[in-house]
Backbone as CSV, one residue per row, in Angstrom:
resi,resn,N_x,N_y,N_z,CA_x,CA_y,CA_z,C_x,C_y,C_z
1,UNK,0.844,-1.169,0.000,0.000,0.000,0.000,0.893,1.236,0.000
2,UNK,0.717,2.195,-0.674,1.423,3.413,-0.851,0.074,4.483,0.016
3,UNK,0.962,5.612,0.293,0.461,6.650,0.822,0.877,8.089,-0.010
4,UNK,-0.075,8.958,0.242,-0.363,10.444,-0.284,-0.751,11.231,1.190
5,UNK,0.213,11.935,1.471,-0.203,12.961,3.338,0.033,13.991,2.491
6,UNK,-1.074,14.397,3.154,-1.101,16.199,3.238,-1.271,16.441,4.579
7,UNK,-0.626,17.549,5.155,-0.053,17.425,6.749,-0.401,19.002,7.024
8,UNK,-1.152,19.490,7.616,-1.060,20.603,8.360,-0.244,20.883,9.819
9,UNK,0.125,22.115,9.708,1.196,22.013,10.979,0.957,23.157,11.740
10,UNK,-0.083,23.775,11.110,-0.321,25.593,11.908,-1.215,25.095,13.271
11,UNK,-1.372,26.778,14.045,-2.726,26.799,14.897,-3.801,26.270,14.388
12,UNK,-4.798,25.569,14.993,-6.618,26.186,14.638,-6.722,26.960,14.618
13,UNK,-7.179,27.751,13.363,-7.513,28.661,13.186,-9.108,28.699,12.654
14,UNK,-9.816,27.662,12.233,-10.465,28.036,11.335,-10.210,28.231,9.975
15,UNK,-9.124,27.857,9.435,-8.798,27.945,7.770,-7.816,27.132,7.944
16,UNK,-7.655,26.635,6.420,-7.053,25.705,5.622,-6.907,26.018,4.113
17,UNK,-7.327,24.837,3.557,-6.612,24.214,2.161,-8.088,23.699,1.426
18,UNK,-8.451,24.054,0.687,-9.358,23.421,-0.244,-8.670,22.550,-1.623
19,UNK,-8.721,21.643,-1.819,-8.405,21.066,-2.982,-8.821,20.227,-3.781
20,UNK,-9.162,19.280,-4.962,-9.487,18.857,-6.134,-8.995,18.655,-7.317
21,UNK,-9.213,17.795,-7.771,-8.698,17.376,-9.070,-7.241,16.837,-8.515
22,UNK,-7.115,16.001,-7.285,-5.469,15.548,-7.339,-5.293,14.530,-7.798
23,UNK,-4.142,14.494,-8.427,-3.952,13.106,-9.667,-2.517,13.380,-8.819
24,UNK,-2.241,11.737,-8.941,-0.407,11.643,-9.123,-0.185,10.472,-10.224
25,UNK,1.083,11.155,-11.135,1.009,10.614,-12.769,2.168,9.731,-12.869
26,UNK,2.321,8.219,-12.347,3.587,8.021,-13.019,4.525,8.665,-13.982
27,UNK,5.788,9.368,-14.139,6.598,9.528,-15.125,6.290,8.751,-16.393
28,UNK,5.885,9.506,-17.353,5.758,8.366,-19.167,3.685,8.056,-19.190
29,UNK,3.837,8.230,-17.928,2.069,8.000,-18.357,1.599,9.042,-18.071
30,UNK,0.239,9.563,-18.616,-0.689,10.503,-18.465,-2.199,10.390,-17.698
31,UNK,-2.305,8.721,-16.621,-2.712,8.210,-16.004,-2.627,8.588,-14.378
32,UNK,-3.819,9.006,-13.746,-3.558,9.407,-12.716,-3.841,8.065,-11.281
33,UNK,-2.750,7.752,-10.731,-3.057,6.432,-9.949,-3.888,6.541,-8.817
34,UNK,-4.022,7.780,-8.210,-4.743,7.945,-7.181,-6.842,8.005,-7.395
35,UNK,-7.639,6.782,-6.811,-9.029,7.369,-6.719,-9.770,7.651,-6.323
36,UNK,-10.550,8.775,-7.150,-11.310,9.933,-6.791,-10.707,11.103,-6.223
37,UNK,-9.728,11.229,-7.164,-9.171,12.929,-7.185,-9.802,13.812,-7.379
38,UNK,-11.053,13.828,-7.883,-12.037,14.944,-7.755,-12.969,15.066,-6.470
39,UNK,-12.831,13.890,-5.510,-14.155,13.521,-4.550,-15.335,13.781,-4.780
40,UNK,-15.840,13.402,-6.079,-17.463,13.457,-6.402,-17.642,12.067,-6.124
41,UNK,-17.311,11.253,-5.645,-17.759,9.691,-4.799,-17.322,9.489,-3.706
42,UNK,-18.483,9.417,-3.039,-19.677,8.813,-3.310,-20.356,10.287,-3.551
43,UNK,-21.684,10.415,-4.285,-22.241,11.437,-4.811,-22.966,11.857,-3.587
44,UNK,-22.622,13.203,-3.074,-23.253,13.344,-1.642,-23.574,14.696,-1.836
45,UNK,-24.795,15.309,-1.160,-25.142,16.999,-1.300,-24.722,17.159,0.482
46,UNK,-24.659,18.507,0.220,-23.664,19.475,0.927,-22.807,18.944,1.917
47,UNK,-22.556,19.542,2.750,-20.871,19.083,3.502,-21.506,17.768,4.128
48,UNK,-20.031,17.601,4.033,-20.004,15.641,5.112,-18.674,15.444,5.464
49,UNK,-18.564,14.697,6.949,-17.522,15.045,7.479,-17.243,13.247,7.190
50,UNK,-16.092,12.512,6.895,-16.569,10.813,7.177,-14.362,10.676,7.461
51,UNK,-14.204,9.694,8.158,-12.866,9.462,8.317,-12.339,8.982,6.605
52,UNK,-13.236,8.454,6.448,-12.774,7.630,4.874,-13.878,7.973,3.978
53,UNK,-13.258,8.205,2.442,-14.327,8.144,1.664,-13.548,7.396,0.449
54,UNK,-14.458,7.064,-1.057,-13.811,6.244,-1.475,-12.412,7.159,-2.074
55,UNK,-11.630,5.225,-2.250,-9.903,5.996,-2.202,-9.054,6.941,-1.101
56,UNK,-10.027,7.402,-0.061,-9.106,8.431,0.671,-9.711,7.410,2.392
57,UNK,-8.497,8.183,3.041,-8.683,7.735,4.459,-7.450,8.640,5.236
58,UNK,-8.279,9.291,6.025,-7.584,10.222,7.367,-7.770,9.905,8.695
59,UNK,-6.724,9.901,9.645,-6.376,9.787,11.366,-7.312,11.027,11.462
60,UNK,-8.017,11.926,10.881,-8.910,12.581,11.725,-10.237,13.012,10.185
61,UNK,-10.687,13.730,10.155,-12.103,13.981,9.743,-11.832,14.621,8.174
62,UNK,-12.719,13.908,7.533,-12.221,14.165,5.297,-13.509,14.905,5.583
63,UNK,-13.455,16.496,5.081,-14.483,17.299,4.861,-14.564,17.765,3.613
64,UNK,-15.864,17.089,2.947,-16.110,17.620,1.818,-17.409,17.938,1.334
65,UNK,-17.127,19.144,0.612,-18.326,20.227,0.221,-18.122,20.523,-0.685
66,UNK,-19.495,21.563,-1.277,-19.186,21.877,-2.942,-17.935,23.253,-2.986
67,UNK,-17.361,23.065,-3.550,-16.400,24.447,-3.960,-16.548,25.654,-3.480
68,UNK,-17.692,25.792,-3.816,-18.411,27.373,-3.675,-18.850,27.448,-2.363
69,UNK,-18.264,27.009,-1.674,-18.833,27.205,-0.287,-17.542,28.146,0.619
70,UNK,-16.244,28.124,-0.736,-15.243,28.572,-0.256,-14.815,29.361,-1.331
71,UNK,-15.065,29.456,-2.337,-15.069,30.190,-3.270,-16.051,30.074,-4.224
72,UNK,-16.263,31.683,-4.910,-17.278,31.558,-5.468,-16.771,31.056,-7.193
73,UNK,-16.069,30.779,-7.051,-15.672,30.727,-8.773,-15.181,29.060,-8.882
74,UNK,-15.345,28.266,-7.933,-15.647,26.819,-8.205,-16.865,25.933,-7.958
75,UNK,-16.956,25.196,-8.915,-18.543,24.906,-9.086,-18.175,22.967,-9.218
76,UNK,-16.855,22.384,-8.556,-17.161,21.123,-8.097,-17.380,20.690,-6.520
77,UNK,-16.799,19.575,-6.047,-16.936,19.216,-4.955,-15.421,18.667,-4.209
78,UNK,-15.149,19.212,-3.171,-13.691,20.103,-2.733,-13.299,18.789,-1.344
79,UNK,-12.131,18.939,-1.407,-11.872,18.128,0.160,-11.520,19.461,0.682
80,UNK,-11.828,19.594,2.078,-11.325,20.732,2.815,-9.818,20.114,3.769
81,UNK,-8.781,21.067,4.470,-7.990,20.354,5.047,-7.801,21.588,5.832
82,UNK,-8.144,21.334,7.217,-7.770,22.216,8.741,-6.565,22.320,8.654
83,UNK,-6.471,24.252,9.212,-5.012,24.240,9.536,-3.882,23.711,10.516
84,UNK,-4.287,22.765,11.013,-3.857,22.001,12.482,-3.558,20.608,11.915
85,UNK,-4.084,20.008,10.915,-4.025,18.566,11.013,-5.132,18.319,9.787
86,UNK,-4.346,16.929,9.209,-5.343,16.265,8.350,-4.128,15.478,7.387
């Protein structure tokens, strides 16, 4: 099993990291190995907090919501990541 961390290291603050669309591409391929780099699965309306969703799994809470809940100029569905941890 391979791993992908994204690590926060600040205070709680109340802010973080929104992100989407993460692919990681073997060198020579244009194939992204990681799934559900977009987190539109499982198909869920508005925020949900779950330790695991498919392809992903966190030691503390995967928050995901639509884009626009953090900006108005994205219109998919976002993992959020606290500035403390995740």
């Amino acid at each position: 099993m391979n791993f992908l961390i994204f690590q926060g290291n600040g205070n709680q603050t109340n802010r973080g990291i929104s992100i989407d669309n993460v692919q990681l591409v073997k060198k020579g391929s244009n194939t992204s190995v990681l799934l559900n780099g977009n987190f539109e699965l499982p198909r869920l309306t508005g925020y949900q907090q779950s330790q695991s969703i498919y392809g992903w799994y966190s030691d503390s809470l995967i928050k995901i919501n639509a884009g626009s809940a953090y900006n108005s100029a994205l219109n998919s569905r976002v993992c959020w990541f606290g500035s403390d941890r995740n």
